[in-house]
C-alpha positions in Angstrom: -16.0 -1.1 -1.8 -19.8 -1.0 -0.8 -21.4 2.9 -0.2 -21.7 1.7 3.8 -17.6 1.1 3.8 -16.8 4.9 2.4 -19.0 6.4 4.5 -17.2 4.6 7.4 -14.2 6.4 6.0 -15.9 9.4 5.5 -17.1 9.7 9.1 -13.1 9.1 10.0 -11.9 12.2 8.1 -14.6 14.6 9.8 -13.7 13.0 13.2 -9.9 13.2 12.9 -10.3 16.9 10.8 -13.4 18.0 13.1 -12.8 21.9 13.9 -15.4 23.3 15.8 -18.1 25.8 13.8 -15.6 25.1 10.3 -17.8 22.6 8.0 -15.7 20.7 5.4 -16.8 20.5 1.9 -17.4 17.4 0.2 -14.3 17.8 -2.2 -12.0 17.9 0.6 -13.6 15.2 2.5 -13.8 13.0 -0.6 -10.3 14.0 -1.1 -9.0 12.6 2.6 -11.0 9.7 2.6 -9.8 6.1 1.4 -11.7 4.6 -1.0 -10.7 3.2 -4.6 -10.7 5.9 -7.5 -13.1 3.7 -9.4 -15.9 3.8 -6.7 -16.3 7.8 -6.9 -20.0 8.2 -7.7 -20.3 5.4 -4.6 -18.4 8.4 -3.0 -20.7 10.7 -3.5 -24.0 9.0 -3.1 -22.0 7.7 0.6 -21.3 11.3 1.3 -25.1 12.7 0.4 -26.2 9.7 2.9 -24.3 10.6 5.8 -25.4 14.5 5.0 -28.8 12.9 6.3 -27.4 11.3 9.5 -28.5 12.7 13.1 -24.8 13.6 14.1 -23.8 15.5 10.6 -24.6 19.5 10.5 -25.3 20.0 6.9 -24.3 23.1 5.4 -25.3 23.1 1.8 -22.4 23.9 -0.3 -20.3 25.1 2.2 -19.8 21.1 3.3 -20.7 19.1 6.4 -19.5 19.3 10.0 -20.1 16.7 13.4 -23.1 17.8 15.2 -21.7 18.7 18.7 -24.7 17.4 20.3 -24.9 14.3 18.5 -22.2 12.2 19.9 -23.5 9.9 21.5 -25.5 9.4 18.1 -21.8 9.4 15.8 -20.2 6.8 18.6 -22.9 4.5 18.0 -22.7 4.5 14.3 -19.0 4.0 14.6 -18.7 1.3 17.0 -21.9 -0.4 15.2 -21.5 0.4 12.1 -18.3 0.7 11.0 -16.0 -1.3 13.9 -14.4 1.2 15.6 -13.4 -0.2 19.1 -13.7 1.6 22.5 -10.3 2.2 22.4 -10.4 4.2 19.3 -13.3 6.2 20.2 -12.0 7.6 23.3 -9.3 8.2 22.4 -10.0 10.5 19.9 -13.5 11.5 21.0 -12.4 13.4 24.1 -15.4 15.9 24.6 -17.8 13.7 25.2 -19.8 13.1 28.6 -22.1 10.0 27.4 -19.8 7.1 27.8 -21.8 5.5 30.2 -24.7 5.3 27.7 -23.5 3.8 24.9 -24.2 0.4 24.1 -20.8 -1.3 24.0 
């Protein structure tokens, strides 16, 4: 599984465990996310590159959280990126105003 893949899955835990102001820490992301138990330094060098994407809030130690502001930026990346269909993104992206700019 290539680093691009796991952060894919990475960036489906914090969207499907995104709390509002609560930043996960990378243990318990690494711990939700599906990846092969062989591939965990990929894991972490996947999690320290999506600590430097526009739509991640990065909060040291404390973990990572989905920048609020940044949707439009995270729906992108997932429909580009890692395959997520419209569908999928509506559905569980409800807060989210921008539709109508994304390039589908």
């Amino acid at each position: 599984m290539d680093e691009q893949a796991i952060v894919c899955s990475i960036c489906r835990v914090l969207v499907t465990s995104h709390a509002y102001g609560k930043p996960l820490p990378q243990d318990v992301v690494l711990g939700k996310a599906s990846f092969p138990a062989h591939n965990g330094a990929t894991a972490k060098a996947a999690f320290d590159a999506l600590r430097r994407k526009p739509f991640v809030v990065d909060h040291g130690k404390r973990g990572v959280q989905l920048d609020n502001s940044q949707f439009g930026a995270l729906i992108q990346f997932l429909y580009d990126e890692c395959g997520w269909d419209r569908f999928e993104l509506e559905l569980r992206i409800k807060h989210f105003e921008g539709w109508n700019e994304i390039r589908w």
